[in-house]
Backbone as CSV, one residue per row, in Angstrom:
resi,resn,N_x,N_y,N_z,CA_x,CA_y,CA_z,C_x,C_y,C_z
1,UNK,-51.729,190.409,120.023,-51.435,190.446,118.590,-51.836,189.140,117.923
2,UNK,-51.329,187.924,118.659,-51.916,187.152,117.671,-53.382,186.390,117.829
3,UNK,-54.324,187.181,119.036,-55.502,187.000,119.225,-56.228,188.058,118.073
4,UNK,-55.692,188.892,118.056,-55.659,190.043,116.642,-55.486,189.244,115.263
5,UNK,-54.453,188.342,114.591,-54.388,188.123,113.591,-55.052,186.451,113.738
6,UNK,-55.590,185.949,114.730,-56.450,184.555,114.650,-57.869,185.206,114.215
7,UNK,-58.721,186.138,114.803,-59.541,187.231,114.619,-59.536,187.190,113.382
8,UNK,-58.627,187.805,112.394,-58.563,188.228,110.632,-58.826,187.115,110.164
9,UNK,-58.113,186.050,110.863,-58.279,184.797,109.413,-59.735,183.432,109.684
10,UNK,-60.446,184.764,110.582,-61.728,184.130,110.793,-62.288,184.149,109.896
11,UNK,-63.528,183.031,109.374,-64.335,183.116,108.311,-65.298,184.613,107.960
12,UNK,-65.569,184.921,109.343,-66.440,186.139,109.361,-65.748,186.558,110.513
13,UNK,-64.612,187.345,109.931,-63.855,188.492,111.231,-64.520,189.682,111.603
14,UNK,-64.274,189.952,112.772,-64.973,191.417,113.415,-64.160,192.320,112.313
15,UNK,-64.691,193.539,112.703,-64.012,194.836,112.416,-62.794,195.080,113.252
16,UNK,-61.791,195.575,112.832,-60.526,195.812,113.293,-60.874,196.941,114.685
17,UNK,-59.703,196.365,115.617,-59.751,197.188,116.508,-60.031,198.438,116.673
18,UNK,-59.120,199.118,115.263,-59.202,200.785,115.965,-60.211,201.207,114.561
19,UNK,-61.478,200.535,114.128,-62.028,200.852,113.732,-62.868,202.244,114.322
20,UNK,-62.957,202.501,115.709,-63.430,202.630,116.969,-62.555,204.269,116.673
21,UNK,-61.439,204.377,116.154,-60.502,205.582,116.114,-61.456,206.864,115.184
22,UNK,-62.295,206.384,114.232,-62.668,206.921,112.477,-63.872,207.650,113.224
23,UNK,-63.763,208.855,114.564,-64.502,209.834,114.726,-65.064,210.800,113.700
24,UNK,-66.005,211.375,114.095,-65.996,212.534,113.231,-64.462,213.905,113.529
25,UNK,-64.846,213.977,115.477,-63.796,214.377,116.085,-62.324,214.309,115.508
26,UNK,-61.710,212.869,115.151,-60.504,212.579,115.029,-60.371,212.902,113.275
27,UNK,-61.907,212.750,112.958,-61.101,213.251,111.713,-61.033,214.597,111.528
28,UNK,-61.764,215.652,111.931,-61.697,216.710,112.047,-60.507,217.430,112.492
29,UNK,-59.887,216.804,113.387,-58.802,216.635,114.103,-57.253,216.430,112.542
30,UNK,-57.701,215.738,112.383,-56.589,215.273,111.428,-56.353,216.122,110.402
31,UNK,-57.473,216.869,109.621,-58.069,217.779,108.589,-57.218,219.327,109.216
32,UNK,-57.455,219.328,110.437,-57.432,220.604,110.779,-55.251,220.720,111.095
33,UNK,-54.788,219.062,111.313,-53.263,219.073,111.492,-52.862,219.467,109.855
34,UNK,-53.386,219.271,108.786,-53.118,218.972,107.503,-53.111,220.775,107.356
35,UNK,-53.636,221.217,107.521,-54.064,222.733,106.890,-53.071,223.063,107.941
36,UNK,-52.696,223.250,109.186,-51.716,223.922,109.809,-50.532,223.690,108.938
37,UNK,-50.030,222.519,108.858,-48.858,222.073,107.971,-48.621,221.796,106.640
38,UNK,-49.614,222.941,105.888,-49.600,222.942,104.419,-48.357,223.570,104.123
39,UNK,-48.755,224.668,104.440,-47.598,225.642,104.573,-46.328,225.547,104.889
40,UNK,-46.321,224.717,105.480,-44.354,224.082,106.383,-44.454,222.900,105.239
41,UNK,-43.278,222.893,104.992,-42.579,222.211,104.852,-41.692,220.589,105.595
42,UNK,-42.667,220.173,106.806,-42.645,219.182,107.806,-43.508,218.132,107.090
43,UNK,-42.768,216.855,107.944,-43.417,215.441,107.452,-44.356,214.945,108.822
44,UNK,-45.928,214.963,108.421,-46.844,214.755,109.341,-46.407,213.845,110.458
45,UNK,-45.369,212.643,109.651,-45.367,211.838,110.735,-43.916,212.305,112.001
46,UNK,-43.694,213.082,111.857,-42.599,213.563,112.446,-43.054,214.455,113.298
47,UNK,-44.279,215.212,113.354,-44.643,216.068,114.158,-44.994,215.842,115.339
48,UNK,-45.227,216.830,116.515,-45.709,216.845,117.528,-46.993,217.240,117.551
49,UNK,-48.164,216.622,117.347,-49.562,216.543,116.950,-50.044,217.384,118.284
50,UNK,-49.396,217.256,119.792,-50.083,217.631,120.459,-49.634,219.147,120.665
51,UNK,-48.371,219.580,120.515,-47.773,220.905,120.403,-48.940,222.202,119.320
52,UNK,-49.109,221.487,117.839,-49.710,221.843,117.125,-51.497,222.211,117.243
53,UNK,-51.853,220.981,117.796,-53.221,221.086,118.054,-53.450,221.043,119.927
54,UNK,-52.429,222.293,120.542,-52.725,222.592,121.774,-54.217,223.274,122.350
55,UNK,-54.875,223.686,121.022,-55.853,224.740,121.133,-57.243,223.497,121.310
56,UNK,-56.916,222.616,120.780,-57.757,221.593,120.756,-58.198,220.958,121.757
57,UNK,-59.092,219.847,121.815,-59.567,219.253,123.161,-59.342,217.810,122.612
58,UNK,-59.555,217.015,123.224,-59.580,215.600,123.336,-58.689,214.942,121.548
59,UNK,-57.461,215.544,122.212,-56.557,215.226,121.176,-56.101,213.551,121.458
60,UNK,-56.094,212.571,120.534,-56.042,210.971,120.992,-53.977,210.663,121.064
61,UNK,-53.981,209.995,121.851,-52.249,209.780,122.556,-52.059,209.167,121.017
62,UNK,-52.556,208.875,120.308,-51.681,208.030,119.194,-51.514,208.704,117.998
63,UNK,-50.784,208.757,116.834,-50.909,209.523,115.656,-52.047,209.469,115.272
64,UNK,-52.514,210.867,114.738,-53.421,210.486,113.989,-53.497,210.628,112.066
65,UNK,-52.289,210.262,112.187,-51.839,210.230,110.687,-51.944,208.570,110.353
66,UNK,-52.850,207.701,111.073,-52.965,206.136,111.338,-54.351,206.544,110.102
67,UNK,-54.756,207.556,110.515,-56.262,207.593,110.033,-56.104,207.764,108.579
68,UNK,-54.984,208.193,108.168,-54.758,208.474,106.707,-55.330,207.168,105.752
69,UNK,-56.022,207.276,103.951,-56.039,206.684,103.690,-55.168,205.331,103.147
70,UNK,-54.843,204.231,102.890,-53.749,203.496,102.488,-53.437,204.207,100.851
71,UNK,-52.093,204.434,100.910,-51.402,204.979,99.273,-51.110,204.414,98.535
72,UNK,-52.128,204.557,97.443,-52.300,203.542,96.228,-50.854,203.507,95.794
73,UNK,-50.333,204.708,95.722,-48.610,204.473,94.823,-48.129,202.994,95.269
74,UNK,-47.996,203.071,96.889,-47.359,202.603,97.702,-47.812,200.592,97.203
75,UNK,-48.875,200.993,97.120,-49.317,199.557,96.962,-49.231,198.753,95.707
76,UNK,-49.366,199.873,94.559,-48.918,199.987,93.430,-47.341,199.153,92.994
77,UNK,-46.631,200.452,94.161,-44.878,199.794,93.940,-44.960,198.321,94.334
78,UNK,-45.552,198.209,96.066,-45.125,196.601,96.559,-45.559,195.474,95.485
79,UNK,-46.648,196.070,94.878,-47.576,194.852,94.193,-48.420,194.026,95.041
80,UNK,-49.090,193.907,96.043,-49.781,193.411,96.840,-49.992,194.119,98.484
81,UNK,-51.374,193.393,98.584,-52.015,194.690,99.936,-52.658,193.121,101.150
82,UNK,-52.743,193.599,102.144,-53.382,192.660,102.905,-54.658,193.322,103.513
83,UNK,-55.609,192.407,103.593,-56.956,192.308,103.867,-57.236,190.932,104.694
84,UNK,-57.869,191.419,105.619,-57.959,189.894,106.785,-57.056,188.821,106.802
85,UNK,-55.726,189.562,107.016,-55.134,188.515,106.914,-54.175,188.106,105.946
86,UNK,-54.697,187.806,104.987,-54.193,187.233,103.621,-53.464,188.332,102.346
87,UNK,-52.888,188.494,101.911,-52.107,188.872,101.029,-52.426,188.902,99.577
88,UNK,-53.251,189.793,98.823,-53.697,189.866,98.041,-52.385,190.660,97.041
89,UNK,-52.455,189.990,95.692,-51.557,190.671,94.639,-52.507,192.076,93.900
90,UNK,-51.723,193.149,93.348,-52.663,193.800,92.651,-52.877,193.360,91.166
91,UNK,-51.817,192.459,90.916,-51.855,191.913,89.412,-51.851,190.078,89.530
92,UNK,-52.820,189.788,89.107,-53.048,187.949,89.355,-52.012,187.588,88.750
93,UNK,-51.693,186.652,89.223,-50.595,185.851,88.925,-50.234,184.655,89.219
94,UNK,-49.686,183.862,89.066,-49.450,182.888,89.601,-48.445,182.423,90.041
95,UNK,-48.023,182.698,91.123,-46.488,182.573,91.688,-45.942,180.853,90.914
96,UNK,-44.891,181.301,91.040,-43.652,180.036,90.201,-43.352,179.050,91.232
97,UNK,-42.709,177.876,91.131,-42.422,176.769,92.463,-41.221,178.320,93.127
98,UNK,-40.447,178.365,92.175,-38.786,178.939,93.647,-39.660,180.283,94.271
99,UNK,-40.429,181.036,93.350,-40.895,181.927,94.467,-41.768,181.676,95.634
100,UNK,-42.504,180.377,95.935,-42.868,180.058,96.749,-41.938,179.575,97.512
101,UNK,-40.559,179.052,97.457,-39.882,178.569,98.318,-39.735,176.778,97.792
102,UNK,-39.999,176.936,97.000,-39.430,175.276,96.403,-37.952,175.071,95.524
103,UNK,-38.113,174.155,94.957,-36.905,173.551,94.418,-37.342,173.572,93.153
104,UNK,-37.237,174.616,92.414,-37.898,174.728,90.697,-36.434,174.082,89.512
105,UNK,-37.017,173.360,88.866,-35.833,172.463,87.920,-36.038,172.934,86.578
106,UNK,-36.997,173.442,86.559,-37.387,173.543,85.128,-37.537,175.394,84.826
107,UNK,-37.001,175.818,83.501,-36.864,177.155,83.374,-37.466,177.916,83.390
108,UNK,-37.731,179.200,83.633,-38.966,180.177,82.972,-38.881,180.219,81.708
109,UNK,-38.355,179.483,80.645,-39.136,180.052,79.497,-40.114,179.142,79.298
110,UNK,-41.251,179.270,78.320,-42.329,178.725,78.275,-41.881,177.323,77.110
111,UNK,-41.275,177.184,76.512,-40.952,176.123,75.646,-40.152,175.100,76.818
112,UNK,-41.053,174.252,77.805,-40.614,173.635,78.713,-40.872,172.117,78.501
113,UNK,-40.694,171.407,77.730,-41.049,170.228,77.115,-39.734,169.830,77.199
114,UNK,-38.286,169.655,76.787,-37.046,169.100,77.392,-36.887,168.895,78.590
115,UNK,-37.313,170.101,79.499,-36.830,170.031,81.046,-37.978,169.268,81.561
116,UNK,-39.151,168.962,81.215,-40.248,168.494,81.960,-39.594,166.961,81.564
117,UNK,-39.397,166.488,80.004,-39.150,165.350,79.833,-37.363,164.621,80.292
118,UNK,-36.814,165.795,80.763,-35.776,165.277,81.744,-35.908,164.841,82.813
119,UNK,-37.055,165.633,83.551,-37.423,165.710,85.306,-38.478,164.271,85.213
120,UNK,-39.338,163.942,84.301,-40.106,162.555,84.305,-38.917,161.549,84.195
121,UNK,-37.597,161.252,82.914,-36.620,160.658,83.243,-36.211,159.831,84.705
122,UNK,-35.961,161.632,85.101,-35.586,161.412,86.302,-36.476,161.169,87.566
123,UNK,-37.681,160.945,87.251,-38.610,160.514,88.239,-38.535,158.573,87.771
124,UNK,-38.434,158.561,86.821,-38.363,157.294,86.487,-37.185,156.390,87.262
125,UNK,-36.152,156.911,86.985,-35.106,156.315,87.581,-34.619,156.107,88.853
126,UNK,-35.623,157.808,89.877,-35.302,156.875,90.939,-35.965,156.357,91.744
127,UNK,-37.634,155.903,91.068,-38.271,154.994,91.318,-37.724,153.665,91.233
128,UNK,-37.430,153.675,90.221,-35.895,152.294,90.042,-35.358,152.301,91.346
129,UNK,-34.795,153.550,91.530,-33.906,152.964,92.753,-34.140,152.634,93.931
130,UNK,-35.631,153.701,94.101,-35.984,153.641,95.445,-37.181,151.884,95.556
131,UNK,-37.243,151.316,94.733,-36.900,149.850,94.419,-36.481,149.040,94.952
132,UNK,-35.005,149.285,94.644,-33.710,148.637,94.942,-33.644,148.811,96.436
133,UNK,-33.388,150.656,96.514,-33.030,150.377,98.148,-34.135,150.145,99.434
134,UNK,-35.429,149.539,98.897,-36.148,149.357,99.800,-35.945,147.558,99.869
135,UNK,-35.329,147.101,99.174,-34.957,145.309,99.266,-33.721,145.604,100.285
136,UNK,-32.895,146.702,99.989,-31.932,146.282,100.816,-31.755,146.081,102.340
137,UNK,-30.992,145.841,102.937,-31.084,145.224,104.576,-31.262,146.520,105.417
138,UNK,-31.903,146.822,106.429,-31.470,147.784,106.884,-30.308,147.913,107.457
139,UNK,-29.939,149.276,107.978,-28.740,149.845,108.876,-28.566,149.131,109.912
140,UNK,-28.169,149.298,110.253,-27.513,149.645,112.152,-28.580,150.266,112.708
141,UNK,-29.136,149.346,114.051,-29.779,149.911,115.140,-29.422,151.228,115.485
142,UNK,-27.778,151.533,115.774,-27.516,152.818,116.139,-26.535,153.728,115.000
143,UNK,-27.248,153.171,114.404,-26.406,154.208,112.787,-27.275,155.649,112.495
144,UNK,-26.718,156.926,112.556,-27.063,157.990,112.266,-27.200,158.802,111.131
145,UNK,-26.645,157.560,110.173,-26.897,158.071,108.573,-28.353,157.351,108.146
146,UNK,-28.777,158.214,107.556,-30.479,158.357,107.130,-30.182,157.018,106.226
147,UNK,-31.691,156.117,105.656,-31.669,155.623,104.947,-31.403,155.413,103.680
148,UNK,-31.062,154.811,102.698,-30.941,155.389,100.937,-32.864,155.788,100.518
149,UNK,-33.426,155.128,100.967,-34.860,154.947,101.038,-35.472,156.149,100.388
150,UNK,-34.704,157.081,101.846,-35.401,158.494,102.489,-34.567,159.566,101.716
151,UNK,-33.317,159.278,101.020,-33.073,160.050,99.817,-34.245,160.098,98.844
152,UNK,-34.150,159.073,97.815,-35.123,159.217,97.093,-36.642,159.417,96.949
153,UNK,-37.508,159.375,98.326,-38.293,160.033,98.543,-38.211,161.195,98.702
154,UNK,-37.509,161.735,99.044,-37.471,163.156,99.083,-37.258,163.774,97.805
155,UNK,-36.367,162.761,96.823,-35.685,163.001,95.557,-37.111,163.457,94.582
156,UNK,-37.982,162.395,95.228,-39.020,162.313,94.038,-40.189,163.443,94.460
157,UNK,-40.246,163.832,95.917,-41.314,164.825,96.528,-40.652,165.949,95.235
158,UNK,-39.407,166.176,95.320,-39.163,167.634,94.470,-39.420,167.156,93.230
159,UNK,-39.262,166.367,92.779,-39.552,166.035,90.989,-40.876,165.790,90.687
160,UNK,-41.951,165.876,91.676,-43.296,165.592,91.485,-43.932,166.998,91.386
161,UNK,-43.249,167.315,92.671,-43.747,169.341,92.796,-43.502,170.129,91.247
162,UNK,-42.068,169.767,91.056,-41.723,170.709,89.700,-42.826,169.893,88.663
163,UNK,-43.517,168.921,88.600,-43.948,168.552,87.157,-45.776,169.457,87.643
164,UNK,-46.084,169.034,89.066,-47.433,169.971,89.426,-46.865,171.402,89.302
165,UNK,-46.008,171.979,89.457,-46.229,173.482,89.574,-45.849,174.210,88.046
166,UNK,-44.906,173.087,87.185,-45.322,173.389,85.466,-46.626,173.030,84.662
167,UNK,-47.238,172.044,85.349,-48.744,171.968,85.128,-49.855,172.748,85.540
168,UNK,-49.337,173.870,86.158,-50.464,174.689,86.757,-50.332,176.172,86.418
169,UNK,-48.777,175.981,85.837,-48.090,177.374,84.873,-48.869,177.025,83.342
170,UNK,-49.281,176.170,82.733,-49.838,176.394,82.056,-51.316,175.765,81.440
171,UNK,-51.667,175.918,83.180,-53.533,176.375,82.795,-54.242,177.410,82.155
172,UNK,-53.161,178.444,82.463,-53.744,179.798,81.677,-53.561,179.561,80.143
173,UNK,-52.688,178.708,79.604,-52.857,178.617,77.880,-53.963,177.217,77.628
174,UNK,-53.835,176.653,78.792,-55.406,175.458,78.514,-56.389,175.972,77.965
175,UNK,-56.680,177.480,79.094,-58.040,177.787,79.478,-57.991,178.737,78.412
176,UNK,-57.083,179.235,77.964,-57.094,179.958,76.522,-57.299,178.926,75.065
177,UNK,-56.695,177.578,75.197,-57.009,176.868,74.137,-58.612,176.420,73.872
178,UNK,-59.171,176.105,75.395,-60.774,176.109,75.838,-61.798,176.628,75.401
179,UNK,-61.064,177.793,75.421,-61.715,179.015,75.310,-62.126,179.486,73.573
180,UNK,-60.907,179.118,73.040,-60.981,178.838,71.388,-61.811,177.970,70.773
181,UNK,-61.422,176.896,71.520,-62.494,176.046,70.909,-64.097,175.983,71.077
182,UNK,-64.284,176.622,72.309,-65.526,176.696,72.817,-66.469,177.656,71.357
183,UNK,-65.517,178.915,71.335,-66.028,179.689,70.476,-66.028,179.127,69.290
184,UNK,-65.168,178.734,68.490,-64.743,178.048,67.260,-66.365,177.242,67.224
185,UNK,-66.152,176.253,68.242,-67.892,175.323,68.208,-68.877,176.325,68.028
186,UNK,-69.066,177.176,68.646,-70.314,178.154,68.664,-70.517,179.150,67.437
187,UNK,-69.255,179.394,67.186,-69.338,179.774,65.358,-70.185,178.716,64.333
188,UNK,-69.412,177.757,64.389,-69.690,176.198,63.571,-71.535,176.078,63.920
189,UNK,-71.416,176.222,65.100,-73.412,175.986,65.321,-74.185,177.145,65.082
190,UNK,-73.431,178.629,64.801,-74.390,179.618,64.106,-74.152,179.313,62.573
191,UNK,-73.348,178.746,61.848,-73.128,178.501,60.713,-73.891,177.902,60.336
192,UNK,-74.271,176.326,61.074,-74.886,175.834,60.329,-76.801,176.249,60.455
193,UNK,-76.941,176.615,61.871,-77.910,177.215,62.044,-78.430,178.146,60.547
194,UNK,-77.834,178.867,60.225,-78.236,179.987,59.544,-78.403,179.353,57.980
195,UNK,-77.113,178.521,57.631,-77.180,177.188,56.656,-78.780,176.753,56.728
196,UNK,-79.570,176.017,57.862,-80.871,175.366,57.603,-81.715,176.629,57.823
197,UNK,-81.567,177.486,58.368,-82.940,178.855,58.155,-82.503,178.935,56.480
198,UNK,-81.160,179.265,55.817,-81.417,179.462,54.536,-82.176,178.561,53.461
199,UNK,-81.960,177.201,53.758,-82.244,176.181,53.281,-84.199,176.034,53.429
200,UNK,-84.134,176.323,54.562,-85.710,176.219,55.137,-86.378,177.254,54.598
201,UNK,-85.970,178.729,53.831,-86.382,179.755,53.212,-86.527,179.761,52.214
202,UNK,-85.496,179.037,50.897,-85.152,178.507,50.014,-86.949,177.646,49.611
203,UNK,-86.834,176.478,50.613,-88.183,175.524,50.129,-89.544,176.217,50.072
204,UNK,-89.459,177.363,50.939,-90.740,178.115,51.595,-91.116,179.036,50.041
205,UNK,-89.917,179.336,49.692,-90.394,180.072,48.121,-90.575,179.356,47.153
206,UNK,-89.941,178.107,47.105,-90.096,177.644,45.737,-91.646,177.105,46.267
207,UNK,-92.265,176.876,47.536,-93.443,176.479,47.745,-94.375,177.325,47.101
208,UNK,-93.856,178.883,47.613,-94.604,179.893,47.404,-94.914,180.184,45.852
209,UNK,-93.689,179.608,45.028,-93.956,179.684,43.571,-94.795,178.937,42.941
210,UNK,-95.056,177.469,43.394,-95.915,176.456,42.992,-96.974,177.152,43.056
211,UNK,-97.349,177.512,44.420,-98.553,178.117,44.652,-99.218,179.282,43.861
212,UNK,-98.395,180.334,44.026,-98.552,180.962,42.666,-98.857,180.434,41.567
213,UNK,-98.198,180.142,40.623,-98.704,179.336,39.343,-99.714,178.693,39.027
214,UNK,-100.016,177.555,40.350,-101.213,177.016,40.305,-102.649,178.197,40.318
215,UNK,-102.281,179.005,41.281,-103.236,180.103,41.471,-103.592,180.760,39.883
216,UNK,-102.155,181.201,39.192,-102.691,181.904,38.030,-102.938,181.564,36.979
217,UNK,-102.791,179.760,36.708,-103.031,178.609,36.450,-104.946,178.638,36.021
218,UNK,-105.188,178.157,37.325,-106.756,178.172,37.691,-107.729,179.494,37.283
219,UNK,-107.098,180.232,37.468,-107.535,181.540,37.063,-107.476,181.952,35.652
220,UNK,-106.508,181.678,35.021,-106.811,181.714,33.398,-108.044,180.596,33.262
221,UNK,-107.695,179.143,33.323,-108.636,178.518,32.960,-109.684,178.773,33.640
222,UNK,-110.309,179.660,34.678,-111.672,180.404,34.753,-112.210,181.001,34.121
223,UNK,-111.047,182.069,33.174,-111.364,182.765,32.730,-111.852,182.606,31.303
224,UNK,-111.364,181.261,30.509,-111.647,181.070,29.563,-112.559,179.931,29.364
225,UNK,-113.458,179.664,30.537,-114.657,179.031,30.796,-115.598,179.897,30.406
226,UNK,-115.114,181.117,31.228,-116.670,182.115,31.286,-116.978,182.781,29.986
227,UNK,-115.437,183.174,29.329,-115.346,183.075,28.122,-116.403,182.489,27.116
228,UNK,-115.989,181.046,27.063,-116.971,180.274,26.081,-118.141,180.076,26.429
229,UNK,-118.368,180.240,27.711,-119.934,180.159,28.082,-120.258,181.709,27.298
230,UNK,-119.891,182.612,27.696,-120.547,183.862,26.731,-120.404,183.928,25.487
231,UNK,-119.761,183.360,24.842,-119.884,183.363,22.746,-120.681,182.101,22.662
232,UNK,-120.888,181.255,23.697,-122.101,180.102,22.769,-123.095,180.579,22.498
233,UNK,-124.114,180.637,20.969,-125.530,181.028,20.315,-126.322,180.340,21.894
234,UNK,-127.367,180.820,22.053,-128.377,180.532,22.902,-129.750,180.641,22.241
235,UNK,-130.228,179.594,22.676,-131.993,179.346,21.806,-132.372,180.257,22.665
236,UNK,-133.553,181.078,21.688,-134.026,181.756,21.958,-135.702,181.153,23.009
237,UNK,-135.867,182.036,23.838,-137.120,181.670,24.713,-138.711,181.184,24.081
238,UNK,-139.278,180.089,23.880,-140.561,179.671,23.172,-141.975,180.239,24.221
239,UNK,-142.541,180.992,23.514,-143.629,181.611,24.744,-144.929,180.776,24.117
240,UNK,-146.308,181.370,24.933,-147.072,180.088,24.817,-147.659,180.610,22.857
241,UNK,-147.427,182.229,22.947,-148.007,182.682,21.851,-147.296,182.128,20.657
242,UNK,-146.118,181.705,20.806,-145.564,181.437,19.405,-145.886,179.510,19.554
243,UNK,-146.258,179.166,20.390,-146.823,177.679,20.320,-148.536,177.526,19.905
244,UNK,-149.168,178.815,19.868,-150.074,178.846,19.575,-150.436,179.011,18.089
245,UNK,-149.376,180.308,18.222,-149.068,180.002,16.041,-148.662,179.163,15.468
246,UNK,-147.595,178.885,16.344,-147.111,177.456,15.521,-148.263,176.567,15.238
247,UNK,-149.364,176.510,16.091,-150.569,175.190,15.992,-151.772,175.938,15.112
248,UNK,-151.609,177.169,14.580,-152.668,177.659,13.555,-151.918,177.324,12.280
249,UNK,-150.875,177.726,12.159,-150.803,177.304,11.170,-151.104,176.313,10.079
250,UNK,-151.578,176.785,8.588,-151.812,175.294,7.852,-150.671,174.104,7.755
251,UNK,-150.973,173.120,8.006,-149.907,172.075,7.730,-149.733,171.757,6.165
């Protein structure tokens, strides 16, 4: 057995012994006890498996109601299941100092700021003492009463535990305050993000308007170039014949 449970809490444990049980045979076997005893009114594990399945062959000496699956109800009610070993909850949690077996000082309710700042008090003070009684002389060679010393070490092991195990009761509202802020920041940086795309869209049109204008700008005054070039009078063309009359003529 406990070459069996050193086995589980191996890093990489074998498969369980009666893994070796999960026949086709045995389950067939098991299927076929279930349908005999639908009908009755009997509790599988109470039966005589081999009375029942006499007709059968290579019926195994052990129940085979082992083979059944584990019952969620069941695991449901306990609140925790084991797997290699270890003891898994079905609902996370975080066990408290007294349910582990400590010396818890401080209350379950969550407004724990009096009792924490009593238990530091009292870590204070009997650091004080344990101070004091480490100046003092020792005992008696053969004295059987413990030191004052070894009181207050011990005094302070429990007043250190209760301030770690209320500090670890509320990591889950840390990691929720964390968690706020993380997002809160990541809001704030799509905000402003979207702030400079607007801003950066904003310049891109009023660019786009300059541009425009100038465009329809230039374009009128094209237009009223070509304009005046077409209403100016134009001299008419001198050919050689009208330079020839011109030179008959009498002066």
């Amino acid at each position: 057995m406990e070459e069996e449970e050193t086995e589980l809490r191996n890093p990489f444990p074998s498969p369980p012994s009666h893994h070796s049980n999960y026949t086709a045979h045995n389950l067939r076997l098991l299927h076929l006890l279930r349908d005999r005893l639908k009908d009755k009114d009997v509790d599988i594990n109470t039966v005589d498996q081999h009375d029942i399945l006499s007709d059968q062959t290579d019926v195994p000496p052990w129940p085979l109601n082992q083979l059944e699956k584990p019952r969620v109800d069941w695991v449901l009610e306990e609140g925790h299941y084991n797997v290699f070993g270890d003891t898994w909850f079905v609902k996370e949690t975080i066990p408290s100092l007294a349910e582990l077996g400590g010396h818890q000082l401080y209350p379950a309710d969550p407004n724990r700021r009096p009792a924490l700042l009593s238990i530091l008090r009292s870590l204070l003070v009997t650091y004080s003492n344990l101070t004091g009684a480490i100046l003092a002389p020792p005992p008696p060679p053969h004295s059987t009463v413990p030191p004052e010393w070894q009181r207050h070490v011990e005094w302070i092991t429990v007043l250190a535990q209760n301030l770690m195990a209320a500090a670890n009761d509320l990591r889950p509202v840390q990691a929720r305050g964390n968690l706020e802020s993380m997002m809160q920041r990541q809001l704030e940086l799509r905000r402003e993000e979207t702030a400079s795309i607007h801003t950066k869209c904003d310049e891109l049109e009023a660019r786009l308007s300059e541009l425009r204008a100038t465009a329809l700008d230039n374009a009128s005054h094209h237009t009223v170039s070509e304009a005046s070039q077409q209403g100016q009078p134009t001299s008419p063309a001198v050919t050689i014949e009208d330079v020839l009359r011109w030179a008959e003529q009498p002066t």
